[in-house]
N, C-alpha and C positions, 0 to 999 in steps of 0.2 A: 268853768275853765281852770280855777286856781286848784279845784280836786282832783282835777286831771294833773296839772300840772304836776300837784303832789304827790299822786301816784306814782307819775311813771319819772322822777326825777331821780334814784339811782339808777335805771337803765340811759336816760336822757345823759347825766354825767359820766357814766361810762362811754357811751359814744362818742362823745366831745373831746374827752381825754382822747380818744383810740383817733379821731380826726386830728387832733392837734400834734400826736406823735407822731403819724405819719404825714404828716406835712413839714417839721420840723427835725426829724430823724437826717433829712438828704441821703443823695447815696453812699454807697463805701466807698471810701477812699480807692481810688484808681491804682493807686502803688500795691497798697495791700489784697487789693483782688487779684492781680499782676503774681506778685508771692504767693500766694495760696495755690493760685493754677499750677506753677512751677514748683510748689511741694509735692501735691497731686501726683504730678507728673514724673518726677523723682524716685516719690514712693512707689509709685508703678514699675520704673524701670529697674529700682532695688528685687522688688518681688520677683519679677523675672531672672535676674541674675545669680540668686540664692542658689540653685544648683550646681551654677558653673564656676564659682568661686567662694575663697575661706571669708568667716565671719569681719575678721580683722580688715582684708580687702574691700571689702563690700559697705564695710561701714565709712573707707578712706576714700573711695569713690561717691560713697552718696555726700562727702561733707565738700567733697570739691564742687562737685556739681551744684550743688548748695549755695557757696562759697560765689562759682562765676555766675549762677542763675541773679543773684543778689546784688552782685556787680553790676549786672548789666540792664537791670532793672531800674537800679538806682542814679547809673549814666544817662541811661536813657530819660529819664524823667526830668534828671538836672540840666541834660539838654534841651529839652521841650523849655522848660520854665527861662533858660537862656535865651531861646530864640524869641519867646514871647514878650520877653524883657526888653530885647535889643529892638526890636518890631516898634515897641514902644518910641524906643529912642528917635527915631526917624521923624515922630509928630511934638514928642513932647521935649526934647534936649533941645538945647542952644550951641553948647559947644561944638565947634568942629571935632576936635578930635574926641570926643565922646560920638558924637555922630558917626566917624569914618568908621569907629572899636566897632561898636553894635553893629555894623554892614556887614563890618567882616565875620563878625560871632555868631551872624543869623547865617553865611556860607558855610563859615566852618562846620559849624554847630549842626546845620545839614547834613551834611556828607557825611558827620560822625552817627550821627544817629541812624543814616541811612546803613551806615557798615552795621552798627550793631540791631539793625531790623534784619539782618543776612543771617546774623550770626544765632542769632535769639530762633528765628525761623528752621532753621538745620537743625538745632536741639531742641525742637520743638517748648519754644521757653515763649511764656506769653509775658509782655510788655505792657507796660501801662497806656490806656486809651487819653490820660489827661492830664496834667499838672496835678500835685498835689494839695490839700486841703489850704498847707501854711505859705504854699507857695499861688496859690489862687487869692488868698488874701493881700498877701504883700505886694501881688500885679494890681490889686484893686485899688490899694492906697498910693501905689507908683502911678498910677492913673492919675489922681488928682494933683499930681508936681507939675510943674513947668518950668523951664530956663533951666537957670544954675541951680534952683535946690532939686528940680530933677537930675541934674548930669553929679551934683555931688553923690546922693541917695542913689542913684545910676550903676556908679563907677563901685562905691564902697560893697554893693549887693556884688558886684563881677569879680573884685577884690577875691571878698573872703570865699563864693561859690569855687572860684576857682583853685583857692587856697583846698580846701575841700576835694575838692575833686582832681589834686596834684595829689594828695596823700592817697585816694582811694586808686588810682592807676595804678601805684609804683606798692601800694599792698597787693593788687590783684594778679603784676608783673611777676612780685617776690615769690608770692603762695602760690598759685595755681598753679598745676598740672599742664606740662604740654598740651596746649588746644588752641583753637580762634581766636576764646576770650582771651589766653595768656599772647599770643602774638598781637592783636588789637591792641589790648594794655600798654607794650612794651613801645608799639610803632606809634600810638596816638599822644604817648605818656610827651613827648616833646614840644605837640603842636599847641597841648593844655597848658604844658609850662612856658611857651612864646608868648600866648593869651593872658597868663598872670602877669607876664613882666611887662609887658605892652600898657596892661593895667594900671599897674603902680606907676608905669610914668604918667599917666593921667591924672594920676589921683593926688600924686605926691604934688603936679602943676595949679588943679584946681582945688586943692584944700583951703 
């Protein structure tokens, strides 16, 4: 048995590796298969339009399209990880008014995402299937909080998301090209910045 064993032990530890990386590999990131489809897709509609227009154009249209595909990829996922987060809040928060925020962040946070599954869909722009890698994490360790040092860790995640995500509307408002995404941006850009300052009064109460 042991000459066996000795034999066939670099083929044995090649298999084990190759076992052990795919089960530890996991899948791609949801965001970035999301981006890759919508470059795909991009460079496709570049290649077709090469005739019908100058280099200079062609290249200011692929960077916008670029520009709101990435936008809306990236709302889209910060909403997902919102709604999840807030979902949360319902079993694991204490506070009332962290309770009532989350109710309404899981509505709102619907409806937005539902607009830009409209918009993503007409430009044939694919979206992410899931939360992201750091944000699948950060739900797993907000899992183990309860009470107040959930509603503190709660509020200061909605804080700074939404800080974030007041900056990325009001760049996609400024840059983009008349489109969906640019009229989305400009008409949602208010209801994210209600959601921030709503925030801070929470936060600035339970610190």
């Amino acid at each position: 048995m042991k000459t066996i064993i000795k034999t066939y032990w670099p083929f044995l530890s090649i298999i084990m590796a190759m076992l052990f990386f795919s089960c530890h590999s996991g899948p791609k990131d949801s965001t970035a298969v999301a981006d890759s489809a919508n470059q795909k897709q991009i460079d496709k509609s570049d290649s077709a339009r090469k005739a019908a227009v100058s280099d200079s154009t062609l290249k200011a249209i692929k960077t916008l399209q670029e520009d709101a595909s990435k936008f809306l990829v990236k709302s889209y996922e910060s909403g997902m990880y919102e709604i999840q987060l807030s979902q949360l809040a319902a079993t694991n928060g204490l506070d009332t008014d962290v309770k009532n925020l989350a109710a309404m962040l899981v509505n709102d946070h619907t409806a937005i995402n539902n607009k830009i599954d409209a918009i993503a869909a007409s430009a044939n722009f694919t979206l992410p299937a899931a939360i992201n890698a750091d944000h699948q994490k950060d739900l797993q360790d907000m899992g183990k909080l309860t009470g107040a040092n959930f509603d503190k860790k709660y509020i200061d995640a909605i804080v700074t998301g939404h800080q974030t995500s007041v900056s990325n509307y009001k760049d996609a408002y400024k840059n983009l090209a008349e489109s969906d995404t640019k009229n989305f941006a400009g008409e949602t850009l208010p209801k994210i910045e209600d959601h921030l300052a709503m925030a801070k009064k929470v936060q600035d109460r339970i610190k």
